[in-house]
C-alpha positions, 0 to 999 in steps of 0.5 A: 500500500506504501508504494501505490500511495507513494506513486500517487504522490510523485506523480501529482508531486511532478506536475506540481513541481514542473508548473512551479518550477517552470513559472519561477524559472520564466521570472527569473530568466526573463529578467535577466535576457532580453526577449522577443515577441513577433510583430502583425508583420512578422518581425521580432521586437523586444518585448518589455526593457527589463532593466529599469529599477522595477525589473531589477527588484521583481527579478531579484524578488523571483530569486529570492523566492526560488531559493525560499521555495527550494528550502521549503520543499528541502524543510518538508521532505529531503533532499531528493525532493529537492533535487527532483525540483531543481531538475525540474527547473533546469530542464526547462531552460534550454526551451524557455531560451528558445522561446524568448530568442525566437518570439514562438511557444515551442510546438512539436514542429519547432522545437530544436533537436539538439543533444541538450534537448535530448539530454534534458528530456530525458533528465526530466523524465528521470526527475520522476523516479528520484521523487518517487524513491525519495518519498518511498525512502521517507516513509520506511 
C-alpha cells in the first residue's frame, strides 16, 4: 500500500513541481535576457526593457523566492525532493531560451533537436523516479 500511495504522490508531486518550477524559472530568466515577441508583420521586437529599477527588484524578488521555495520543499521532505525540483527547473531552460530568442511557444514542429534537448528530456523524465524513491525512502 506504501508504494501505490507513494506513486500517487510523485506523480501529482511532478506536475506540481514542473508548473512551479517552470513559472519561477520564466521570472527569473526573463529578467535577466532580453526577449522577443513577433510583430502583425512578422518581425521580432523586444518585448518589455527589463532593466529599469522595477525589473531589477521583481527579478531579484523571483530569486529570492526560488531559493525560499527550494528550502521549503528541502524543510518538508529531503533532499531528493529537492533535487527532483531543481531538475525540474533546469530542464526547462534550454526551451524557455528558445522561446524568448525566437518570439514562438515551442510546438512539436519547432522545437530544436539538439543533444541538450535530448539530454534534458530525458533528465526530466528521470526527475520522476528520484521523487518517487525519495518519498518511498521517507516513509520506511
Amino acid at each position: 500500500m506504501d508504494i501505490l500511495a507513494c506513486t500517487f504522490k510523485a506523480i501529482v508531486g511532478y506536475f506540481i513541481f514542473m508548473i512551479v518550477g517552470t513559472n519561477l524559472l520564466g521570472l527569473i530568466v526573463r529578467g535577466f535576457v532580453p526577449y522577443y515577441i513577433k510583430d502583425e508583420h512578422g518581425d521580432l521586437v523586444i518585448a518589455e526593457n527589463k532593466t529599469s529599477s522595477k525589473g531589477i527588484v521583481l527579478t531579484l524578488f523571483f530569486v529570492i523566492l526560488t531559493i525560499f521555495y527550494l528550502i521549503v520543499i528541502y524543510r518538508y521532505w529531503n533532499l531528493g525532493v529537492v533535487l527532483s525540483a531543481a531538475i525540474l527547473m533546469i530542464v526547462r531552460l534550454p526551451d524557455l531560451l528558445f522561446e524568448m530568442r525566437t518570439g514562438e511557444k515551442l510546438t512539436a514542429k519547432n522545437m530544436p533537436k539538439r543533444p541538450i534537448d535530448l539530454f534534458c528530456m530525458v533528465l526530466g523524465w528521470a526527475a520522476l523516479p528520484i521523487l518517487w524513491y525519495s518519498l518511498y525512502c521517507e516513509i520506511r
